[in-house]
N, C-alpha and C positions, 0 to 999 in steps of 0.2 A: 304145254310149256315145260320147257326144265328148269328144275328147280336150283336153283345158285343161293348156298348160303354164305358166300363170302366172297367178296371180290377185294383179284390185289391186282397192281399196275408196277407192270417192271421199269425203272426210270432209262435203260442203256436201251438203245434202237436194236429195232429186230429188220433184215434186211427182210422185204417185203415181198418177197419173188422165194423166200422161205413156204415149205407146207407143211402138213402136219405132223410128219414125223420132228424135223427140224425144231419146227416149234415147241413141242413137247418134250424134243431133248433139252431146249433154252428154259422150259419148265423146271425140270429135274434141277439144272445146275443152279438156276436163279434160286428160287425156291423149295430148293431138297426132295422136294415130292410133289406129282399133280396128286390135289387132293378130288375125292369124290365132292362134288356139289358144290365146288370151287370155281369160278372165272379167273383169267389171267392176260390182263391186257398188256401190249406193245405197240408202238409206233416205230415208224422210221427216223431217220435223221431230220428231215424237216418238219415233222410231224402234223402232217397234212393225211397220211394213211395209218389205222389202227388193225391190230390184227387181235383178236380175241379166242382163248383158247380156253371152251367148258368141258371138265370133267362131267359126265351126267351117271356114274356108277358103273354103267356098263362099257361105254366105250367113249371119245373124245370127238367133239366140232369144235370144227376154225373157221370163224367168219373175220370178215374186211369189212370198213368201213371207209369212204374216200371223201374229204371236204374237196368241194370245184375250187371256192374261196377260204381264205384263213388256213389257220393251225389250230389242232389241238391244244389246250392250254395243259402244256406234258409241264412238270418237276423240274430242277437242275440236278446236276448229275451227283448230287451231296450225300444222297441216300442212294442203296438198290433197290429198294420195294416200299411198296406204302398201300394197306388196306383200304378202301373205301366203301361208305354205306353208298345204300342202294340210289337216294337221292344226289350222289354228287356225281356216281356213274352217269345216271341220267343227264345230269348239265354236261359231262365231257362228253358222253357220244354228239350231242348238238352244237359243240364248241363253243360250251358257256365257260367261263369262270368258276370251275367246279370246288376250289377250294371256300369260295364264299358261304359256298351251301353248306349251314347249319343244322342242326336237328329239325324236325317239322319242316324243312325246307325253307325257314327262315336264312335269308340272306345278310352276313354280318360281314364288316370290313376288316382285312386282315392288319 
C-alpha cells in the first residue's frame, strides 16, 4: 500500500480527460507543491468523476474514480482546498455525506 499522510481536495473542477502531467501541474499551482505522502483529489464539473493524484516519494499515481448514479458531495467554490482525515475521504469516495463524518467516524449534523 502507499502510505498517504494527508489528504487535500481541490474545490475548482479538473477537466477529466486531463493525465498526469496535467494534473500535477493543477497540483503545483493549487497547492504550491506535490508533497511526498500527500493525496490530492478533484472532480469535474458535475462531480460524478474524481481524479486522485498520490505523491508516494519516488514518483506520482493518478487514479479515476466514476459514480453510474449521484455526485460526489464536492464543496462550493468559497474556499480553494480543504484538508481531510482519512475517515471522511472514505465517505466521499462512496458518495457519502463526507462532511458529517466526525472523529471516530461518529456522524454529527452540520
Amino acid at each position: 500500500m502507499i502510505r498517504i499522510d494527508a489528504l487535500w481536495l481541490a474545490v475548482q473542477p479538473l477537466d477529466m480527460r486531463a493525465g498526469t502531467e496535467t494534473a500535477l501541474g493543477r497540483v503545483v499551482n493549487v497547492f504550491g507543491a506535490a508533497r511526498p505522502h500527500h493525496a490530492y483529489l478533484f472532480a469535474n464539473r458535475r462531480a460524478n468523476r474524481m481524479k486522485v493524484l498520490v505523491h508516494d516519494g519516488i514518483g506520482v499515481w493518478l487514479s479515476a474514480r466514476r459514480l453510474n448514479q449521484g455526485r460526489f458531495t464536492w464543496p462550493a467554490d468559497n474556499a480553494s482546498t480543504l484538508s481531510l482525515t482519512r475517515a471522511q475521504f472514505d465517505a466521499l469516495v462512496l458518495g457519502l455525506p463526507w462532511q458529517r463524518v466526525g472523529d471516530g467516524g461518529i456522524i454529527t449534523v452540520l
